[in-house]
N, C-alpha and C positions, 0 to 999 in steps of 0.2 A: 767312845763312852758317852759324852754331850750328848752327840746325835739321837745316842739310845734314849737319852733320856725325856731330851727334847720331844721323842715320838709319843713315848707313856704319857706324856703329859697333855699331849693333843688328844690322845686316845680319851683320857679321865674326862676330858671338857666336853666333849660331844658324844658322850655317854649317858649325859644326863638331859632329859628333855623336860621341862618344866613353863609350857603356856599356862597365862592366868588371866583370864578373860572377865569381861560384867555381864553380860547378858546373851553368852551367842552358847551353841550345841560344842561340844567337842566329839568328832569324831575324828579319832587316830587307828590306823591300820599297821601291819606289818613293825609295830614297836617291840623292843627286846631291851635289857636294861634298865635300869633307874625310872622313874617316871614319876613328875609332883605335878599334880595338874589340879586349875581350880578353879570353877565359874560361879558364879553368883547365881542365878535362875535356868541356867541350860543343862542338858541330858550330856553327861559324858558316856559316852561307847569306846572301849578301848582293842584292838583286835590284836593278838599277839604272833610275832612271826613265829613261822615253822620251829625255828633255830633258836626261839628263845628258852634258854635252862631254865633259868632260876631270876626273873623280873621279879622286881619291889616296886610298887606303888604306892602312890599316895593320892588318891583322888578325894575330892572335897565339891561338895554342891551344895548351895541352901535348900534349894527347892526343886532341883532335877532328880533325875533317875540316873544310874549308875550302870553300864552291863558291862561284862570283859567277857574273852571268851580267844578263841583263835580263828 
């Protein structure tokens, strides 16, 4: 039962993918799950895997462009 739970818990932590950058592009590919991403002046592109259901996002730019898409 530990071990079980020990695993959920590995699982929950590397779920969530959260870069926060100042000035560079975010391009992320093949993402599924959670996602809080946030640059200051760069274009986030986010590409979603085949396999992703039901991702939430959270992207944030002051002055970039935004696209998602699969």
């Amino acid at each position: 039962m530990m071990a079980s739970r020990l695993c959920e818990q590995r699982k929950e932590r590397y779920r969530l993918l959260k870069p926060d950058v100042f000035s560079s592009d975010m391009h992320l590919r093949n993402v599924s799950g959670e996602q809080s991403i946030k640059t200051l002046s760069g274009d986030i592109d986010v590409r979603l895997a085949w396999t992703a259901t039901s991702p939430e996002f959270d992207l944030e730019t002051f002055s970039g462009d935004v696209k998602t898409g699969r």
